[in-house]
Steps between C-alpha positions, in 0.01 A plus 500: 500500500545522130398809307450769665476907523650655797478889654660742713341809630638763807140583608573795737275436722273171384151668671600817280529287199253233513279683201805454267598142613130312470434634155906395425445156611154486297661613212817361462448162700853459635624176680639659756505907604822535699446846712697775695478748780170442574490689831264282714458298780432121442179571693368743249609354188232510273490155370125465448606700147727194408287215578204653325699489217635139533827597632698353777631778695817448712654800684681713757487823624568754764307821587616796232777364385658215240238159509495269200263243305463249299189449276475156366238306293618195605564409904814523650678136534792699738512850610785649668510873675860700527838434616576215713912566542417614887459904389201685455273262329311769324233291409283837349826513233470099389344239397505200319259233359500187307261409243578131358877529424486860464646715768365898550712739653376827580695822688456842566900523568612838743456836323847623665414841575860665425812380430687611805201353732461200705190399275784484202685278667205296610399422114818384428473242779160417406652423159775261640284311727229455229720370280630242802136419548509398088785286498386278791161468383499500118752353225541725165311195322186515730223735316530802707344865445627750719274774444412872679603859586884422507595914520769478253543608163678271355670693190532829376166482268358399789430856602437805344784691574787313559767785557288669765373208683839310584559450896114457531461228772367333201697562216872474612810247445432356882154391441561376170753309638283340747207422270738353196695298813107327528483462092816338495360203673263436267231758380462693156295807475203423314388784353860595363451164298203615310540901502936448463688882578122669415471812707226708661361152630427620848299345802499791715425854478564734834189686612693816635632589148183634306346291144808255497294261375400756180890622548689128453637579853505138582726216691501147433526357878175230456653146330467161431774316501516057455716271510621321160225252484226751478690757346534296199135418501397902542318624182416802667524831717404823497398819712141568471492842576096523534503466866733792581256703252215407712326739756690518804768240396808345683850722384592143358327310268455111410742304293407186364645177375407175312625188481463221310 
């Protein structure tokens, strides 16, 4: 796969949302719509809504909680689902596909809950042992996208209020630790290399605070990420914040990429 446009969307719920993907997909025509946390068993997964639209759907899910999916124009050549280092697989937080030479990798990493919390310590694993699952399957030359709800904030523009929201489960020195350990390897932040140290470039915006959309009250947890091949051949990405303006949107909205 050459030239191509790629998306990433936390759906909240994909049934819930399904009125603000179809018309996304009409209108926007993306290769491949990488999406989170969409809360449903594999059995219910609507993917009548993805073939009408002459998308390849390839997912996992559980009942209520976390599930992901890949929408892809082209068939999968290889598709892989979660962990495989002999712990919880968590298949409904990963998976990957391959489309020509073109790897897609798409997670809805651990939220964390609270710092002091089991679920903290759990998303710092999950870090580590994705990254293991990286360096035996990939090499930093192979074109690689790791894209998805990664809950962390990379920087300090990457929230709205810096000051106030340091220790958050996703905005403190341990994650970022964890996430750069993952960058190291081989991945640059996409959007960072067409929007460099621009703020108030958020992905998500929490629905228990009131108008934080209107209010800039954002976080920028949603990325893209690639490895130098396709990095160097990105020409563009950018938050389109349409979707999160919608009628009964998803706290997150979609962040898109092309490459060249």
């Amino acid at each position: 796969m050459k030239s191509f446009k790629i998306a990433t969307y936390n759906v909240n719920s994909i049934r819930s949302r399904l009125h603000i993907i179809g018309p996304w997909l009409v209108n926007h025509q993306p290769d491949v719509l990488c999406m989170q946390e969409t809360k449903v068993d594999d059995g219910k997964f609507p993917g009548q809504a993805f073939t009408d639209l002459d998308y390849h759907i390839t997912f996992r899910g559980s009942r209520q909680y976390n599930g992901v999916a890949v929408a892809s124009r082209e068939k999968p050549e290889d598709i892989l689902y979660g962990l495989d280092d002999g712990g919880p697989a968590d298949e409904d937080r990963l998976i990957v596909i391959r489309l020509g030479d073109t790897w897609i990798l798409n997670t809805y990493v651990p939220q964390g809950r609270d710092r002091e919390s089991e679920q903290f310590t759990y998303k710092l694993q999950w870090f580590d042992r994705l990254k293991e699952l990286i360096r035996k399957k990939w090499r930093p030359d192979d074109r690689l996208v790791w894209c998805g709800d990664l809950n962390v904030a990379p920087d300090t523009i990457d929230v709205y209020d810096p000051k106030r929201l340091l220790g958050h489960v996703c905005f403190n020195p341990d994650v970022w630790a964890a996430y750069e350990s993952i960058c190291e390897w081989g991945f640059k932040d996409v959007f960072r290399k067409h929007h460099p140290q621009e703020p108030k470039q958020y992905t998500f915006f929490d629905y228990r605070v009131p108008h934080t959309l209107e209010r800039g009250l954002g976080w920028r947890i949603d990325h893209i990420l690639a490895t130098a091949p396709l990095y160097a051949d990105s020409r563009s990405c950018d938050i389109d914040l349409e979707p999160r303006r919608a009628e009964k949107p998803s706290d997150h909205t979609v962040l898109v990429a092309e490459f060249d």
